[in-house]
C-alpha positions in Angstrom: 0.0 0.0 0.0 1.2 3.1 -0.9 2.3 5.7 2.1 1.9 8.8 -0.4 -0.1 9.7 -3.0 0.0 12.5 -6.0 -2.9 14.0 -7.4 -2.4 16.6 -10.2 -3.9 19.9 -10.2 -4.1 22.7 -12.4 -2.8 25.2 -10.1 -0.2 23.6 -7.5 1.0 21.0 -10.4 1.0 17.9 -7.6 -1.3 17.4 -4.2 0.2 14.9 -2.0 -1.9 13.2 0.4 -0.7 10.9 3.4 -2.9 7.8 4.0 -4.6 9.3 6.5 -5.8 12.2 4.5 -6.7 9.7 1.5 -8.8 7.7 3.7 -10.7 11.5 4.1 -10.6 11.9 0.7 -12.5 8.8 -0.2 -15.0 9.1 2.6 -18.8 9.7 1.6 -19.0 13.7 3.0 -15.7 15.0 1.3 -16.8 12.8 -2.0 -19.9 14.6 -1.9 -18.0 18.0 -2.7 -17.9 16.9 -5.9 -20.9 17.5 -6.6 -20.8 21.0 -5.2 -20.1 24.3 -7.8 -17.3 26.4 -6.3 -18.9 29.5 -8.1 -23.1 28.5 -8.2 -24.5 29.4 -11.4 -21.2 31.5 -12.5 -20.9 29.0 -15.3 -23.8 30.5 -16.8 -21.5 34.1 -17.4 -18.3 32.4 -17.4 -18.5 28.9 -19.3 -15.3 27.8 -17.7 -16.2 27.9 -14.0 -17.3 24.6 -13.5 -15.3 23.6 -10.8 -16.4 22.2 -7.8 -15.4 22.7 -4.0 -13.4 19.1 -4.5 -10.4 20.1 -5.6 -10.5 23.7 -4.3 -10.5 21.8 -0.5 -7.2 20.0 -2.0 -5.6 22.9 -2.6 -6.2 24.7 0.7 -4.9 21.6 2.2 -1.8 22.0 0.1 -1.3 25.5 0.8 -2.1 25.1 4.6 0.8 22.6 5.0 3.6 24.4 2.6 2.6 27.9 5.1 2.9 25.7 8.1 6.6 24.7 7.0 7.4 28.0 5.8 6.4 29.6 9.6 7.3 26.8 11.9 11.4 27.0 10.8 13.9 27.7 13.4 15.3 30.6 11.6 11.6 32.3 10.3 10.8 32.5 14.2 10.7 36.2 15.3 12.7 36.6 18.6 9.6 38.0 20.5 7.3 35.3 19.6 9.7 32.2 20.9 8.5 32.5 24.6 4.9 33.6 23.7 4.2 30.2 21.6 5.6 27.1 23.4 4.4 24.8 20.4 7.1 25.9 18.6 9.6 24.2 20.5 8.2 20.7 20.7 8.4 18.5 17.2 5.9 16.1 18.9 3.4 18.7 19.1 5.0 20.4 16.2 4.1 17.1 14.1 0.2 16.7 15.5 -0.8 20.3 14.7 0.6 20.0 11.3 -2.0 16.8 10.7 -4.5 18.5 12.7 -4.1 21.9 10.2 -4.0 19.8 6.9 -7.2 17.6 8.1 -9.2 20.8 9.0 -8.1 22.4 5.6 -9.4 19.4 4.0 -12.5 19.1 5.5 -12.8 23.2 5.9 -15.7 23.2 3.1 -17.8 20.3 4.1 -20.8 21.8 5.0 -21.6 23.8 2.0 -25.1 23.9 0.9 -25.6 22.8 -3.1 -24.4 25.8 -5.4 -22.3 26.8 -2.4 -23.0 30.4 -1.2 -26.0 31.2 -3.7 -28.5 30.4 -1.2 -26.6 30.4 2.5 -28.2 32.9 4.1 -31.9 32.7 4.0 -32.4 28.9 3.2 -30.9 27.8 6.5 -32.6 28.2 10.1 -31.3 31.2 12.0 -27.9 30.1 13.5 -26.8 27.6 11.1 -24.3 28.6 8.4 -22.0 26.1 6.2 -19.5 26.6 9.0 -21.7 25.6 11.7 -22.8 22.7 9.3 -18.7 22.2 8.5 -18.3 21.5 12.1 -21.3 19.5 12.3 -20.4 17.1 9.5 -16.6 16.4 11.5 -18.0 16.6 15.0 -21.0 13.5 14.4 -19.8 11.9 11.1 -19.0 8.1 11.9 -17.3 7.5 9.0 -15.0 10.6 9.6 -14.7 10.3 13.4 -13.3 6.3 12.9 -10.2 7.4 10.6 -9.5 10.0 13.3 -9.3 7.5 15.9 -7.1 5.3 14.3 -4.6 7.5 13.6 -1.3 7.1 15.7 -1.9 9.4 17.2 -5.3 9.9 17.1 -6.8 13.6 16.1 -9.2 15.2 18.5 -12.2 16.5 16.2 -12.3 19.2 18.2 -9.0 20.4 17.6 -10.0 19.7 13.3 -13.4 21.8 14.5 -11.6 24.9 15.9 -8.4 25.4 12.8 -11.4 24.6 10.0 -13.9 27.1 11.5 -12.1 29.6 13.3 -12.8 32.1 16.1 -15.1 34.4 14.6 -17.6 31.8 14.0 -17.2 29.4 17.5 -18.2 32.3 19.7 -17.4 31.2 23.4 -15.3 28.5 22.6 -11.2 29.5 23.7 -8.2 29.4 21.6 -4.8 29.5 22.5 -2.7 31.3 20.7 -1.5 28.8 18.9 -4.6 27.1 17.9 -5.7 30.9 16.6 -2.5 31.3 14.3 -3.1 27.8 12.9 -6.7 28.7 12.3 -5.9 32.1 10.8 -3.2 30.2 8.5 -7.0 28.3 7.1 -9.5 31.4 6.9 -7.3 34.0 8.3 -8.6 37.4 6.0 -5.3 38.7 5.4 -3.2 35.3 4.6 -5.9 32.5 4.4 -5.0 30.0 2.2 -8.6 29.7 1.5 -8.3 33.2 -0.1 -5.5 32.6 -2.0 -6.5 28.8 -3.4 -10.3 30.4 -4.0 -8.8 33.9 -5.7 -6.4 31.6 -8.3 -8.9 29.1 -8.8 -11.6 30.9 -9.8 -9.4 33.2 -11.8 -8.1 30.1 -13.7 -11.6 28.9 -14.6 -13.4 31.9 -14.9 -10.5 32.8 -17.8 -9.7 36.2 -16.3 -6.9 37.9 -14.8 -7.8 39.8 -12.3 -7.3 36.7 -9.4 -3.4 36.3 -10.3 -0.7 37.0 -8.2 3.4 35.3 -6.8 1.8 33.1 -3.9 5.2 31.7 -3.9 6.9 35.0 -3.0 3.7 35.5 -0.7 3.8 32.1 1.0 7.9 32.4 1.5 7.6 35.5 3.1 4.8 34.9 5.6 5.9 34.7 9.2 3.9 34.7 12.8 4.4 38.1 14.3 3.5 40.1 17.3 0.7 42.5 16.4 1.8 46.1 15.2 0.1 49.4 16.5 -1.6 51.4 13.4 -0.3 54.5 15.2 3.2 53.8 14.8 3.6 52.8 18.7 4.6 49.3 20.3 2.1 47.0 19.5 0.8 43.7 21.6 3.1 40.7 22.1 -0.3 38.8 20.5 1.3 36.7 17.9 -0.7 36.8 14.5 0.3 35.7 10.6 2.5 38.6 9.3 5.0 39.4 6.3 8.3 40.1 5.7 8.8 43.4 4.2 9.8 41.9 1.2 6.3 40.6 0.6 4.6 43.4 0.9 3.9 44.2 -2.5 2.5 39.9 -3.2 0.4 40.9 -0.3 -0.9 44.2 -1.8 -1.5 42.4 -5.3 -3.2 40.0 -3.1 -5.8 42.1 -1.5 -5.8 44.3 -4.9 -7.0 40.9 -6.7 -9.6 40.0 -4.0 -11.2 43.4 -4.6 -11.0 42.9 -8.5 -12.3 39.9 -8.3 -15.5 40.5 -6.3 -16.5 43.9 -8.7 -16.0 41.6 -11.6 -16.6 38.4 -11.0 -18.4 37.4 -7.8 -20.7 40.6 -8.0 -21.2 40.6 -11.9 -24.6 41.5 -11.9 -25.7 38.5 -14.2 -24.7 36.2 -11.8 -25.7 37.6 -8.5 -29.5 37.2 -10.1 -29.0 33.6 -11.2 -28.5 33.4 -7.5 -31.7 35.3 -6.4 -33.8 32.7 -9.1 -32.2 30.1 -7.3 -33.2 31.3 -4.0 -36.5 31.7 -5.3 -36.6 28.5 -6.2 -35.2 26.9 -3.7 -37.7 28.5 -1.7 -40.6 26.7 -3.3 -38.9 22.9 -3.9 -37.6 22.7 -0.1 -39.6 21.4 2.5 -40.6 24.0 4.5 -38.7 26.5 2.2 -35.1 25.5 4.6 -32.3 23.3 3.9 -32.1 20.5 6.4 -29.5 20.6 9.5 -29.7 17.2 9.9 -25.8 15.8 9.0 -26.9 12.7 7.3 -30.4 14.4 5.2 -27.8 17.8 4.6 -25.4 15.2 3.0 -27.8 13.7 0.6 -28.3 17.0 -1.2 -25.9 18.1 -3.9 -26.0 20.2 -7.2 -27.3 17.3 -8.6 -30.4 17.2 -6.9 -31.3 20.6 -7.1 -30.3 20.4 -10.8 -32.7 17.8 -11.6 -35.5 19.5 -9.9 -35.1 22.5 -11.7 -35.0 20.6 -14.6 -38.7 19.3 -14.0 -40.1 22.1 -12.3 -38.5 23.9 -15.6 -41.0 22.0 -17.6 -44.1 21.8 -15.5 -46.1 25.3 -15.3 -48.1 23.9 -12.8 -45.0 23.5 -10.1 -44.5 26.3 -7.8 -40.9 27.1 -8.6 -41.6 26.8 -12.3 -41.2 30.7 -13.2 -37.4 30.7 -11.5 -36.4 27.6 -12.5 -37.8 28.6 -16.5 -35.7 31.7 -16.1 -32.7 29.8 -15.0 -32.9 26.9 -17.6 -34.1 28.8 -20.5 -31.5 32.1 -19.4 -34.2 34.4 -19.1 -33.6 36.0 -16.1 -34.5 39.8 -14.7 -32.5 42.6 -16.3 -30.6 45.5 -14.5 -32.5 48.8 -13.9 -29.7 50.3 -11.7 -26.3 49.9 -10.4 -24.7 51.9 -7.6 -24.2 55.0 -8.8 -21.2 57.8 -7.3 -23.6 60.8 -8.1 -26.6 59.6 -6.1 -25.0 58.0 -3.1 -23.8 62.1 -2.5 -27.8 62.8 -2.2 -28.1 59.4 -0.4 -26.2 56.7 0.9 -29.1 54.7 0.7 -30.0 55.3 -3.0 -29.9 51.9 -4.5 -32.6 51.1 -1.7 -35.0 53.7 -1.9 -35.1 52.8 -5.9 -35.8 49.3 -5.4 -38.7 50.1 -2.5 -40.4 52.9 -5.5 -39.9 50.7 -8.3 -41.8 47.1 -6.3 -44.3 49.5 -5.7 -44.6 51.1 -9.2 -44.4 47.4 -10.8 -45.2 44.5 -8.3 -42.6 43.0 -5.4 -42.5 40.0 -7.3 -41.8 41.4 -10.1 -38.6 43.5 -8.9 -35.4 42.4 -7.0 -32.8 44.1 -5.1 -29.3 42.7 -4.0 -27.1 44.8 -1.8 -24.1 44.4 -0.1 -21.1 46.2 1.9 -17.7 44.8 3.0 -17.7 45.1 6.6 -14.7 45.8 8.2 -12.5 46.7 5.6 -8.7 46.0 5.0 -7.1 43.8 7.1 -4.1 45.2 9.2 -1.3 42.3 9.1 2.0 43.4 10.8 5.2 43.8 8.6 8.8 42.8 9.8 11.3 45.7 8.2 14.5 45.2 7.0 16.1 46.7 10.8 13.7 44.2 12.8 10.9 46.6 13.7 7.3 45.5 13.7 4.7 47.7 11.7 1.5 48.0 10.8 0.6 47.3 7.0 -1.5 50.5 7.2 1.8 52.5 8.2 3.6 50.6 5.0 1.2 50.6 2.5 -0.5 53.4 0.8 -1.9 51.3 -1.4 -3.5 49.0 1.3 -4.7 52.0 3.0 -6.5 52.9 -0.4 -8.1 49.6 -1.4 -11.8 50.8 -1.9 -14.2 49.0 0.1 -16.4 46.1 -2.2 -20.2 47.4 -2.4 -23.0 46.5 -4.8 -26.5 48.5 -5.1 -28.1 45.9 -7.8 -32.0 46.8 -8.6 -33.6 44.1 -11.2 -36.5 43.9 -13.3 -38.6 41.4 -15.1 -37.2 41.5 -18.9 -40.7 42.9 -20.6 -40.5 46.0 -18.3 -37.1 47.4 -18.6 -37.7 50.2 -21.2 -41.2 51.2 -19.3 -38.7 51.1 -15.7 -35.9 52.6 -17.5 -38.4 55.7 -18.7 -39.8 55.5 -15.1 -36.7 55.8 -13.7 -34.7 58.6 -15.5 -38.2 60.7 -15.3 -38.6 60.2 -10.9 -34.7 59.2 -10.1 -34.3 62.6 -8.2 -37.5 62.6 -6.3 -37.0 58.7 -5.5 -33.4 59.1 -4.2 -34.0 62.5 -2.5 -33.7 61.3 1.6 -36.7 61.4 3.4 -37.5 61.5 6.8 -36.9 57.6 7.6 -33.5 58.3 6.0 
């Protein structure tokens, strides 16, 4: 039996996987991935982005171990951080967090819903999100808990629980500080190697250029740091993922691609209403209108499912999804009355809103749909290691980090046999409709 095994890929040329992790591989909830679209419906704007959450969970495996190496070397180890991370100093524990990290990587996107995100936050009950399902799925999986124990020596699924979710999502649950730097090395948002396997990915499949940048100079240059000040002072001794100073400009492409990507690719307008028809749908073929939180009745629903029903509902007037799932099948979906728009977000910040409350009540609710979004909390501060030794902010280094505009989408949408009535509509009343009012 062989103890390695190669699996080629696109982006990282060859994946190798221990036993262990093939034994994950194989099992029934990480096979299920492929069946699961990275990008939903994308592949209805962008022919090419078929790929599935499969092999995007093999590269974020790949990346999390080749960062873990790169940070955990004697020499990469900032002076302040030796005596604040014991870890670091024992190759016993050295070697069971660097199975735990590669495990949790792996199994980091097991509890997406089908077509991934399209759907997440309205078809699940309140509380439950693909994380909350992610840690479900390794936490009461049989299949997945019995290759754990049997590993010598075994992983706690906890430990796999903590470094795939992270501490943003498991509120009240502690993290050391080395658990937290592992985690952040997963779905950290400055240096996640889910970022950076997601943004060349989808960039590759898509067939644009906007996700490229060196994640070989990137990943080299990562180190664990104490936290920097933004105000120039001494920071914290809190150890987080940082960069040498001469990444900073892979890091800055980095952030720069995220933000091209999401204006135009994740938020191309075509796109972001294939998801609302899907939602729609979904709405209407789901028992009780919600994905299930049961691990094994989650599990048995893929793209593939969904796909069929749409198929047949597609078909069949008489079904109560039929008019999304026509509009999805045939591509005749809603057309775009407005975009966020500069000019009137100076009269009203709240522009984009106000147009798509007038124009459901000009036209008919179901006939309009509105999709809009803001980045909250904005660029991440990572600390940067200067030539002389000093510790400092990214926002002290980095005009251009400090100038990365924040993503945000005002999207209004129409039925396709009203757009040159709403269009009229709108160019004759935009003023009156966006002027604030009271409420505003």
């Amino acid at each position: 039996m062989k103890e390695y095994h190669e699996i080629r890929d696109p982006l990282h040329v060859f994946i190798r996987l221990d036993s262990d992790e093939r034994k994950v591989l194989d099992s029934y909830p990480f096979q299920r991935l492929r069946y699961i679209h990275q990008l939903a419906l994308s592949y209805l704007v962008y022919p090419g982005a078929t790929h599935r959450r499969f092999e995007h969970s093999l590269g974020v495996m790949e990346l999390a171990g080749r960062v873990f190496d790169v940070v955990t070397r004697p020499e990469a180890i900032d002076d302040k951080i030796k005596s604040v991370i014991p870890e670091l100093h024992n190759k016993d524990k050295l070697s069971y967090w660097r199975r735990v990290l590669r495990m949790a990587a792996l199994c980091h996107d097991m509890g997406h819903l089908p077509f991934s995100h399209a759907a997440e936050k309205d078809l699940l009950p309140v509380g439950f999100d693909h994380e909350t399902m992610t840690g479900e799925i390794i936490r009461n999986h049989e299949e997945l808990s019995s290759i754990w124990q049997q590993m010598t020596p075994p992983l706690r699924c906890e430990d796999i629980i903590k470094l795939a979710v992270g501490p943003k999502k498991l509120k009240g649950v502690k993290f050391t500080d080395w658990e937290a730097i592992l985690s952040e090395i997963i779905v950290g948002d400055a240096f996640g190697v889910d970022r950076i396997d997601y943004l060349l990915r989808d960039s590759y499949h898509a067939g644009v250029a906007y996700g490229r940048f060196d994640h070989y100079r990137l990943l080299d240059t990562l180190r664990i740091l104490p936290r920097a000040a933004t105000d120039g002072s001494e920071g914290s001794l809190e150890p987080v993922l940082g960069i040498e100073e001469g990444g900073i400009h892979t890091a800055e492409a980095l952030l720069l691609a995220r933000y091209f990507m999401y204006g135009q690719v994740y938020f191309h307008p075509v796109r972001r209403i294939y998801d609302i028809h899907l939602k729609d749908f979904l709405e209407k073929w789901l028992p009780s209108g919600k994905f299930p939180t049961n691990v094994e009745r989650f599990l048995a629903l893929t793209d593939s499912e969904v796909i069929t029903a749409l198929l047949k509902a597609s078909r069949d007037p008489g079904h109560p999804g039929h008019d999304p799932a026509r509009r999805i099948v045939e591509h005749k979906h809603y057309k775009l009355l407005y975009k966020r728009n500069p000019a009137d977000l100076q009269i009203n910040i709240r522009a984009g809103e106000a147009i798509f409350r007038s124009a459901s009540a000009r036209f008919g609710e179901d006939l309009v749909r509105g999709d809009f979004y803001k980045e909250k909390g904005g660029i991440p501060d990572f600390p940067v290691k200067t030539k002389d030794g000093r510790i400092v902010s990214s926002l002290v280094i980095s005009d251009t980090l400090r100038n990365i505009p924040v993503v945000a989408v005002d999207y209004v949408f129409i039925r396709e046999d009203l757009l040159k009535e709403a269009q009229e509509w709108l160019e004759k009343n935009r003023e009156e409709i966006i002027r604030p009012g009271e409420e505003e």
